[in-house]
Structures are given as structure tokens and as C-alpha cells.
C-alpha positions in Angstrom: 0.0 0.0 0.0 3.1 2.3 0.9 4.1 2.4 -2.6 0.8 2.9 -4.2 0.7 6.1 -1.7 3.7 7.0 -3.2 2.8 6.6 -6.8 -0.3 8.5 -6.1 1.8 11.3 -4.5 4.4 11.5 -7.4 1.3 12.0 -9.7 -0.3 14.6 -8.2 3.0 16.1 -8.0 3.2 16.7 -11.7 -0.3 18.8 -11.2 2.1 22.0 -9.3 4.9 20.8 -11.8 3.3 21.8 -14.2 1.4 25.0 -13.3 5.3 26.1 -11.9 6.0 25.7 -16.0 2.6 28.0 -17.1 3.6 30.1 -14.3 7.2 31.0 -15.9 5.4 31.8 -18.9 2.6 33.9 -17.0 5.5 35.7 -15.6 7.2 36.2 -19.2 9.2 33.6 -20.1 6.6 33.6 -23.1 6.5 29.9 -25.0 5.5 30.0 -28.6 1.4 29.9 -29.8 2.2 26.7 -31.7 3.6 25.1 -28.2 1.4 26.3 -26.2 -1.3 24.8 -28.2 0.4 21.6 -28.6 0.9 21.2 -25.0 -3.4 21.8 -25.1 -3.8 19.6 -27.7 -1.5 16.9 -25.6 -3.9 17.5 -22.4 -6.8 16.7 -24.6 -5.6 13.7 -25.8 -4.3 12.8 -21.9 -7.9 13.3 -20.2 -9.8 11.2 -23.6 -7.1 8.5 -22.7 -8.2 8.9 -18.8 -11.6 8.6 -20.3 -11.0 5.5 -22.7 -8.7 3.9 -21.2 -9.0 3.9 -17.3 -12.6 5.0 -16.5 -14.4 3.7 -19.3 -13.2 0.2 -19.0 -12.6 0.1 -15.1 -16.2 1.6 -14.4 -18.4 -0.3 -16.9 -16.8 -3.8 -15.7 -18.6 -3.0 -11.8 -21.9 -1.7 -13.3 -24.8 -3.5 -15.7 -25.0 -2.0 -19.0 -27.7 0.0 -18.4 -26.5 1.8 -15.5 -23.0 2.3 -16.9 -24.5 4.3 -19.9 -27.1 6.3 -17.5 -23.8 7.4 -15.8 -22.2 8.0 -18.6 -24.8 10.2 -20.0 -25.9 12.0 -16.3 -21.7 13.1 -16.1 -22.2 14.6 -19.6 -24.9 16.6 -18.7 -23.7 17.6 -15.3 -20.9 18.8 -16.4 -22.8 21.0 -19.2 -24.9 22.8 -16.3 -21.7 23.2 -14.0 -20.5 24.8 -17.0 -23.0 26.7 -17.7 -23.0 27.7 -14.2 -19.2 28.9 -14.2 -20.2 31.0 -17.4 -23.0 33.1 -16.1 -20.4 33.9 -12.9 -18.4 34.7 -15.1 -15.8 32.3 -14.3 -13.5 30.1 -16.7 -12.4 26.6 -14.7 -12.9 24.0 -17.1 -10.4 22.4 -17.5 -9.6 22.9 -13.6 -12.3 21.0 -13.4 -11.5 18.6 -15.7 -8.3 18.0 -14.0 -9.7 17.3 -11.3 -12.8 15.0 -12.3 -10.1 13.0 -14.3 -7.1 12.5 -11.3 -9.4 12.2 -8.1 -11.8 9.2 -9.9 -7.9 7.8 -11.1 -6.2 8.0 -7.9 -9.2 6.4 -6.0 -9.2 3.5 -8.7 -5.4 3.2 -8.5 -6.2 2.2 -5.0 -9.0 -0.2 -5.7 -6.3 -1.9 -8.0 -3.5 -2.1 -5.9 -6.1 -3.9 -3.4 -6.6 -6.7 -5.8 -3.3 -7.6 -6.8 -3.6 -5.9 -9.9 -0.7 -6.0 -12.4 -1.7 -2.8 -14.1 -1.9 -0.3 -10.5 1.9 1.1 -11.6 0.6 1.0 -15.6 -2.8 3.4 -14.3 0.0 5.5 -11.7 2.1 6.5 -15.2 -1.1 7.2 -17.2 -1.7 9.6 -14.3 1.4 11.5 -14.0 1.8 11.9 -17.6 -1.9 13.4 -17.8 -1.4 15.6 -14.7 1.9 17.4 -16.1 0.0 19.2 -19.5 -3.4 19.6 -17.5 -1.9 21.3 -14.9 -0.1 23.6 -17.1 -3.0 24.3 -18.8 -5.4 24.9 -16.0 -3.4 27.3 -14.3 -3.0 29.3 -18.1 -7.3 29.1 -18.1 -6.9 30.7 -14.7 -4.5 33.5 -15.1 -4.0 34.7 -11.8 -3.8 38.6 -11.7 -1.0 39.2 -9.8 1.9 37.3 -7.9 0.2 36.9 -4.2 -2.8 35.4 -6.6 -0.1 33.4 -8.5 1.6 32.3 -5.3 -1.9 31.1 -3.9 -3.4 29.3 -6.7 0.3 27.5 -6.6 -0.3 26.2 -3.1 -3.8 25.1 -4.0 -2.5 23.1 -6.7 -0.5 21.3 -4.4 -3.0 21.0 -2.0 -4.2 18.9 -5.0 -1.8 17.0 -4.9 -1.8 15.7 -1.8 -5.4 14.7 -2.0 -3.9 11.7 -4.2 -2.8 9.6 -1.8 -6.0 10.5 0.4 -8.2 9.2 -2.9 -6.0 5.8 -3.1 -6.2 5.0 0.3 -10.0 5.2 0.4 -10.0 3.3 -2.9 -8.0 0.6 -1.6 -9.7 0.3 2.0 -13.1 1.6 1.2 -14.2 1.5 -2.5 -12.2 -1.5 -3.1 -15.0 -3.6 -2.1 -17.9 -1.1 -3.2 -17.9 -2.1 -6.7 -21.0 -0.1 -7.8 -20.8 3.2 -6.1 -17.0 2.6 -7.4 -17.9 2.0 -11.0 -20.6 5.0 -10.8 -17.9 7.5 -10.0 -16.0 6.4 -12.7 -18.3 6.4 -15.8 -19.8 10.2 -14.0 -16.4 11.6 -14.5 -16.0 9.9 -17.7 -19.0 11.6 -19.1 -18.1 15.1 -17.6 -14.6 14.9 -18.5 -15.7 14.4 -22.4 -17.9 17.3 -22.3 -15.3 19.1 -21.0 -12.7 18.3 -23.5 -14.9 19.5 -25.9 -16.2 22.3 -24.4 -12.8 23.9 -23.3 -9.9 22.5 -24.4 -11.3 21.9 -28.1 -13.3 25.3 -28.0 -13.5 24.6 -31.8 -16.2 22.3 -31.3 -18.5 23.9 -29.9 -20.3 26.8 -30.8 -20.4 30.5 -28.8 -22.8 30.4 -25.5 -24.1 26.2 -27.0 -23.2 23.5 -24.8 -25.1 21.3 -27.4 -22.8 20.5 -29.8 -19.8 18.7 -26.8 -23.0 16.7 -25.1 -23.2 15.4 -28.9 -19.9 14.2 -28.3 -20.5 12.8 -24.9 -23.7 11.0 -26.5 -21.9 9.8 -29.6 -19.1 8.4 -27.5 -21.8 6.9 -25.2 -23.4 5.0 -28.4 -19.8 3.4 -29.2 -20.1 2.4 -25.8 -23.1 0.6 -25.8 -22.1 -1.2 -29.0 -18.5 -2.1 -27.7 -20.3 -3.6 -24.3 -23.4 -5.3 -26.2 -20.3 -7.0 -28.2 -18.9 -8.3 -25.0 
């Protein structure tokens, strides 16, 4: 258990890493457009591998079919009225959010695996890390902080993130371990919201100004290659 604390510490540690990186550049050490967009594009592509490859398959193997698309589909939409929420205030934390909708739900099934013997825990523990270093440089970007006691604050709250990884593996391995449903439900929620989300915010592309319609027709078309990939066993 020890080390799985520890793996789920070094991967929350890349979440300050990499905000310290976005905050170099905040403070002028400017990075090119084209980098900075690849290092978004590479955050994408780390939550819909978080998505597909951790909480799809982890979630929908504790959960009938039926309940693992209804979570699915409930994650996409509250996701879309969180968002929608943080837009009328005025606020831009998406992919904060997703961040942390994609590590917590991770770290907690990190644990669950590490209390069944499973091979794959370290496997899930890289996935982690290497999805926490772009998000977190890219969340703390979205945020901006205005000034450096802001800067220096939304720094320590990143790794006060952190350190909620080994908290979420340690109730995953003695807690949720054994609670395979409530386990599995997390897991395909955050799956849905995190889709949105990468469309929403980190694809802005995609969807169309003041719509969240067009990212929950991601989440649902994802959701139908779901069903067909469970149906087919």
C-alpha cells in the first residue's frame, strides 16, 4: 500500500509541476502559440485516454450495461450545467475542473487496483502522472491569476491537489475496493463530464459561442460506441 501512496503522490505532484511551467510563462518567459497549443492539444488527448482507457473500462466492468451508460450520460450533462453555471459567474475553470474530475476518480481507482493484486496499479500510476503534467499547465493558463500573491496562492492550491492523491488511493484501496458499484458510478460520471469538457474547453473549436449542445453530442456519440462495444462483449 506504501508504494501505491507514493505513486499516487508522485502524480499529483506533476499537477504544481506543471502549473510552476505555465507560471514561468505567466510571468514572461513567453512559450510559442504553436507550443502552447500543442501542450493543449496533448492535455486533450491525456484526459480522452483517462476517459477510454482507465474510467471507461474500469467503471463499466462494476456496473450493468444499463447503469453504466445512464452514468455516462448523467456526467455529460452535469458537467454541461456546471458549466454553464461557471459562465453566467463569469468564471472560466474548465479544465480545472476537468483535471480534477479526471485525477481524483484515477487515484481512488489506483487504489481499488493495488487492493486486488492488480498487475496494471503502476501502468494506471504512469497514465496519471503523464496526464497531470500538461493539465496542470494548462489549468493554471485558463486561470491567469492577476498578480503574484494570486499566482503564489493558486500554486499552493495546486499542491493541496496534490496531496489529495494519496488521500483518494487510500480510500480506494480500503473503502471503494470492495464497493464495486458506487466505485464503477464514479467512474463512468467523471467519464462523461470529462468528455464534455474536452470539448467544451480544451477543443473550444467544437463547440459553438454560449451552446453547450454541440460537446453533449460528443458525450452522447461516445456513449453510443459504448453501448455497441459492451453489447459485443
Amino acid at each position: 500500500m506504501l508504494v501505491g501512496l507514493l505513486a499516487a503522490l508522485v502524480a499529483g505532484a506533476m499537477i504544481p509541476l506543471g502549473a510552476l511551467f505555465a507560471a514561468r510563462e505567466v510571468d514572461g518567459h513567453a512559450r510559442s502559440p504553436a507550443m502552447r497549443h500543442g501542450i493543449t492539444a496533448f492535455a486533450g488527448g491525456a484526459l480522452i485516454s483517462a476517459v477510454a482507457l482507465v474510467l471507461v473500462p474500469e467503471g463499466s466492468e462494476r456496473l450493468p450495461i444499463w447503469a453504466a451508460l445512464l452514468c455516462f450520460a448523467a456526467g455529460g450533462v452535469l458537467f454541461a450545467w456546471l458549466d454553464a453555471t461557471l459562465a453566467k459567474a463569469g468564471g472560466s475553470r474548465g479544465q480545472m475542473v476537468a483535471m480534477v474530475s479526471d485525477f481524483l476518480p484515477e487515484a481512488v481507482a489506483l487504489g481499488a487496483l493495488l487492493a486486488s493484486g492488480s498487475s496494471g496499479a503502476m501502468v494506471v500510476a504512469a497514465i496519471i502522472a503523464l496526464q497531470n503534467l500538461p493539465e496542470g499547465y494548462n489549468a493554471y493558463l485558463e486561470a491567469t491569476p492577476p498578480d503574484a500573491s494570486a499566482r503564489r496562492r493558486t500554486l499552493i492550491s495546486y499542491v493541496g491537489l496534490a496531496l489529495l492523491g494519496p488521500v483518494a488511493a487510500f480510500l480506494g484501496f480500503t473503502v471503494l475496493a470492495e464497493a464495486e458499484i458506487a466505485l464503477g458510478a464514479m467512474m463512468m460520471i467523471a467519464a462523461g463530464g470529462i468528455l464534455y469538457l474536452v470539448f467544451e474547453d480544451v477543443a473550444p473549436e467544437v463547440a459553438m459561442e454560449a451552446t453547450w449542445a454541440p460537446p453533449l453530442g460528443a458525450v452522447l456519440g461516445f456513449g453510443l460506441g459504448l453501448l455497441g462495444h459492451l453489447l459485443a462483449g
